[in-house]
C-alpha positions as CSV (number, residue, x, y, z in Angstrom):
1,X,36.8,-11.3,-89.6
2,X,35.7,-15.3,-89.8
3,X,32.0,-15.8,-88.9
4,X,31.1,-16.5,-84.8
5,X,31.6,-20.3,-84.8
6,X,28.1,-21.5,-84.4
7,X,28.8,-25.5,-84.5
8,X,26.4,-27.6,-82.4
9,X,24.0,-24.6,-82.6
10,X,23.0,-23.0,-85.3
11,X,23.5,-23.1,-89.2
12,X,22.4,-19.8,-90.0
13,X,20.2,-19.7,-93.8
14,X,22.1,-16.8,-95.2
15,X,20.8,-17.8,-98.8
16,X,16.9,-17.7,-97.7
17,X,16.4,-13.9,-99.1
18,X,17.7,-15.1,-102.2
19,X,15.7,-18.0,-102.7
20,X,12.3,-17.2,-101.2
21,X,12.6,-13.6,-101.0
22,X,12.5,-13.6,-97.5
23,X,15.6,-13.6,-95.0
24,X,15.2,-15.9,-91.9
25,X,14.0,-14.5,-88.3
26,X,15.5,-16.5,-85.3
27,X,13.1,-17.5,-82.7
28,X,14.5,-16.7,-79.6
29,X,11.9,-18.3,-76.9
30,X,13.3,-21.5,-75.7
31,X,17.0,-20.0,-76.4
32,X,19.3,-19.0,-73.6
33,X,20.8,-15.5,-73.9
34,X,24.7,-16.3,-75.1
35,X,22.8,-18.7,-77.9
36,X,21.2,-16.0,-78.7
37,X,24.3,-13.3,-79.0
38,X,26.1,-15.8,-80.7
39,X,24.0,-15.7,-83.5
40,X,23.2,-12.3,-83.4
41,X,27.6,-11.7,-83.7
42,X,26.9,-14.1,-87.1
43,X,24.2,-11.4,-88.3
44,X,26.3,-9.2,-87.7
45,X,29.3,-10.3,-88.9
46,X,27.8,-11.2,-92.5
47,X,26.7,-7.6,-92.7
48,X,23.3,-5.8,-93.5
49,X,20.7,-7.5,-96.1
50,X,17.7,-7.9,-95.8
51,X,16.9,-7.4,-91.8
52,X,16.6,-10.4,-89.5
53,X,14.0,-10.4,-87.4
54,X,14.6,-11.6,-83.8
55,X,11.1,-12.4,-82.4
56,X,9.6,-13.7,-79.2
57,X,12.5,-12.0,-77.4
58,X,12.2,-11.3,-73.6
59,X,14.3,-9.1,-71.4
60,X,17.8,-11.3,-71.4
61,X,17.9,-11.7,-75.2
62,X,17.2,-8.1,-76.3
63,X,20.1,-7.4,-73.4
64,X,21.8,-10.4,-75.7
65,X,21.2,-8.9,-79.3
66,X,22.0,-5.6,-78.4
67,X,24.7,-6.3,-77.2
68,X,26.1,-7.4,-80.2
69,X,23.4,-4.9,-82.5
70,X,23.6,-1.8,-80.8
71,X,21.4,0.1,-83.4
72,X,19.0,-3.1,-84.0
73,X,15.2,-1.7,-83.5
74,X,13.7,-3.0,-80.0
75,X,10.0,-3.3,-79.7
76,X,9.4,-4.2,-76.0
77,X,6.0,-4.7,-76.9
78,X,6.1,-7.1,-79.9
79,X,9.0,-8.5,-78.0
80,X,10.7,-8.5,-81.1
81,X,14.0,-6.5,-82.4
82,X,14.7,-6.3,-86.1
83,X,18.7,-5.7,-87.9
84,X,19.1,-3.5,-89.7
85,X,16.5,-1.1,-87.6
86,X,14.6,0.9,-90.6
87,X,12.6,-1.5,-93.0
88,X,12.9,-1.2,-96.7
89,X,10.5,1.1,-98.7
90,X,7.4,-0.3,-99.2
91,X,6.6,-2.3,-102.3
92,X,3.6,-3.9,-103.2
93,X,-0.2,-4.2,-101.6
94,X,-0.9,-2.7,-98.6
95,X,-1.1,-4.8,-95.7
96,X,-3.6,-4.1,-92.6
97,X,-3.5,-5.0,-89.0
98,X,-6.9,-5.4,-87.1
99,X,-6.7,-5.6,-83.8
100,X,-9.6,-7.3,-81.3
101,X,-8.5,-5.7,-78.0
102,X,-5.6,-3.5,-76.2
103,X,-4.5,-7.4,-74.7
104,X,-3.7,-8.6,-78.3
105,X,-1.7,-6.0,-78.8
106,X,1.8,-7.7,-78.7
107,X,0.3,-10.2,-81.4
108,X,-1.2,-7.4,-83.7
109,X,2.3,-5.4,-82.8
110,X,4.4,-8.3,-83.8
111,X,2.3,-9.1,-87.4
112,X,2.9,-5.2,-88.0
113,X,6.3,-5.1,-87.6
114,X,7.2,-8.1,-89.6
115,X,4.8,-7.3,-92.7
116,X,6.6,-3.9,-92.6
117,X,10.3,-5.4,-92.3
118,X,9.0,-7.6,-95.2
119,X,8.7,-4.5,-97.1
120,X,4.8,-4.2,-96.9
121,X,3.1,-0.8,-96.3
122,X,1.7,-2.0,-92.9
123,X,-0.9,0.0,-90.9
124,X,-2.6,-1.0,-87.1
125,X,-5.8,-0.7,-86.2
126,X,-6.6,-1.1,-82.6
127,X,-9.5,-1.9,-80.4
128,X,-12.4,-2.9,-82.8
129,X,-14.1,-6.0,-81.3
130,X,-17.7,-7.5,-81.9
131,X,-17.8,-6.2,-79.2
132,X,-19.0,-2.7,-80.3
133,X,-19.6,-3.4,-83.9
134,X,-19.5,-0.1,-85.1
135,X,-15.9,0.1,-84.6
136,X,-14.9,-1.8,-87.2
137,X,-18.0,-0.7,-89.4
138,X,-15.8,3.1,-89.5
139,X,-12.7,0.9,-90.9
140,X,-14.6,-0.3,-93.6
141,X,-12.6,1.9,-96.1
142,X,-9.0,1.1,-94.8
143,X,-9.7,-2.6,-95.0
144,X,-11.3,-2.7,-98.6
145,X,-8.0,-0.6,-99.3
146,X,-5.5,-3.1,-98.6
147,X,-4.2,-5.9,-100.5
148,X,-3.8,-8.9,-97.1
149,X,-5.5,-7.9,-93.7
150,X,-4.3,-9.6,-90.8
151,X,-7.1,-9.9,-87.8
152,X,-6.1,-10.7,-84.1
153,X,-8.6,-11.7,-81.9
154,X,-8.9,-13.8,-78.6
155,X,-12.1,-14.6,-76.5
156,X,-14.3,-15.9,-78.8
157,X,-12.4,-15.4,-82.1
158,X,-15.3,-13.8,-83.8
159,X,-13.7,-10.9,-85.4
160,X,-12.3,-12.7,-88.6
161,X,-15.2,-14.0,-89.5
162,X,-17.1,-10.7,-89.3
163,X,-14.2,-8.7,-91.2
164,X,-14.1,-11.5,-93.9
165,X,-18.1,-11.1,-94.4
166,X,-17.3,-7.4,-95.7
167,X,-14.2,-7.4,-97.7
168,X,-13.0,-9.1,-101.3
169,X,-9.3,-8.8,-99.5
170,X,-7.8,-12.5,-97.8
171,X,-8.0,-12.6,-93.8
172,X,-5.7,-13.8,-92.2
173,X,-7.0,-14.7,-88.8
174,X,-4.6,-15.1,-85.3
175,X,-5.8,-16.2,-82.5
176,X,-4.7,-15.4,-79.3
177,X,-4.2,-16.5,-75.5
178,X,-6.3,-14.0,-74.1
179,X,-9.3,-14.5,-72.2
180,X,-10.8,-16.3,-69.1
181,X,-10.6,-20.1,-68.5
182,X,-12.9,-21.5,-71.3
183,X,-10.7,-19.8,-74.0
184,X,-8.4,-22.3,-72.7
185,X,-5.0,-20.8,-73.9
186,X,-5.9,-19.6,-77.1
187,X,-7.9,-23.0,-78.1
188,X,-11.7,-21.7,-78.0
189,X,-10.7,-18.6,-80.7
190,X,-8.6,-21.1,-83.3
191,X,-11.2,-23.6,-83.6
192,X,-13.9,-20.6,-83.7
193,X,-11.5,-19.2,-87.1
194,X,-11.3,-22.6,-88.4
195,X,-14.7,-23.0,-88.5
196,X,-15.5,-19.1,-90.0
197,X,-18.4,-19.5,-92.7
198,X,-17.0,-16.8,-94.2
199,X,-14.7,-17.8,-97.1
200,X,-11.1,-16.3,-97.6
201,X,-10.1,-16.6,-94.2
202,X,-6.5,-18.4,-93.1
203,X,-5.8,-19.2,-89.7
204,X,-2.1,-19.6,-88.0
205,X,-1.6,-21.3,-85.1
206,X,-2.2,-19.0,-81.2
207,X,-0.1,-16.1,-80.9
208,X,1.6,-16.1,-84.3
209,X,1.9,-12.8,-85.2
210,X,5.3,-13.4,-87.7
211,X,3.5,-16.4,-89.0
212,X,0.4,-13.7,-89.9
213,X,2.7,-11.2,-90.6
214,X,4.8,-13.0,-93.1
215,X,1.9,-14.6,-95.1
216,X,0.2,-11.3,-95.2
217,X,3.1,-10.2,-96.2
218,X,3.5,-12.9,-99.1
219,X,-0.2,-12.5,-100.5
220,X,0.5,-8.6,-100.8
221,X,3.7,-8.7,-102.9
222,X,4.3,-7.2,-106.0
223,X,3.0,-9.0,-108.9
């Protein structure tokens, strides 16, 4: 069967795997629903690889990729859906996922998920803000354990700065939208990461959980 035509949308980068290592994921925000199945009938139609990773999907495009990717994996709160559904066995460093607060979740959910699809032993820890220290004091031992650790914080952003100033491992530090009006969006905790003192921190731009999860991702490979 020939490939969905896709002219005057999309030119899918099938050979991406094979020359970085990793396959492309297809945005979805900012796409209408039938864009969206039509590219999901070209994933489909080339067959299973390496999965592709359909992220910042609401409501209409999971309906869309579904549709097309019955068995896909849907996580409604990632907002992301990933084809083929299981990930490939882990290789590599271990990658953890820190997360400020329950309202980051989707962020920290999103990072998880696409560390682990990127064949990364991934594991999520949840609800350990400077806000009671001592919670992420316990995690010490996870945190020195992994090879990339991803930290997702809003408010004031402190978090990866903290986490960084008690590990050897790379941070890589997202910032989200939550918190009231002088977090403006998201732009009070980047600017706090990017000025950490603590060394070996990263920062990716508000929300970006792929972004995290995929460098995280990169840092832990196999050597």
């Amino acid at each position: 069967m020939a490939e969905p035509d896709l002219a005057g949308l999309a030119e899918l980068d099938h050979d991406r795997a094979g020359r970085r290592g990793y396959p492309e994921a297809v945005y979805c925000e900012g796409k209408t629903p039938d864009q969206v199945a039509a590219i999901a009938a070209a994933v489909r139609e080339k067959g299973p690889g390496p999965a592709t990773l359909f992220t910042r999907a609401g409501d209409g495009h999971a309906e869309a990729v579904l549709a097309e990717l019955p068995d896909a994996r849907h996580d409604t709160e990632a907002r992301l859906l990933a084809w083929p559904p299981v990930p490939p066995p882990p290789a590599g460093g271990k990658v953890a996922v820190v997360c400020a607060g329950t309202s980051d979740l989707p962020v920290a959910r999103e990072a998880l998920l696409t560390a682990s699809y990127l064949g990364r032993e991934s594991e999520l820890v949840v609800d350990v803000g400077v806000a009671g220290l001592h919670r992420v004091l316990g995690k010490l031992d996870l945190l020195r354990a992994a090879r990339a650790v991803v930290v997702v914080a809003g408010m004031d952003g402190a978090l990866p700065s903290v986490v960084a100033g008690l590990i050897a491992t790379p941070v890589v530090a997202v910032p989200t939208s939550v918190g009231y009006g002088a977090a403006f969006g998201g732009l009070a905790p980047l600017l706090a990461m990017l000025n950490a003192c603590a060394p070996g921190v990263a920062v990716v731009n508000i929300d970006n959980g792929y972004g995290a999860g995929h460098l995280a991702a990169q840092i832990a490979a196999p050597c």
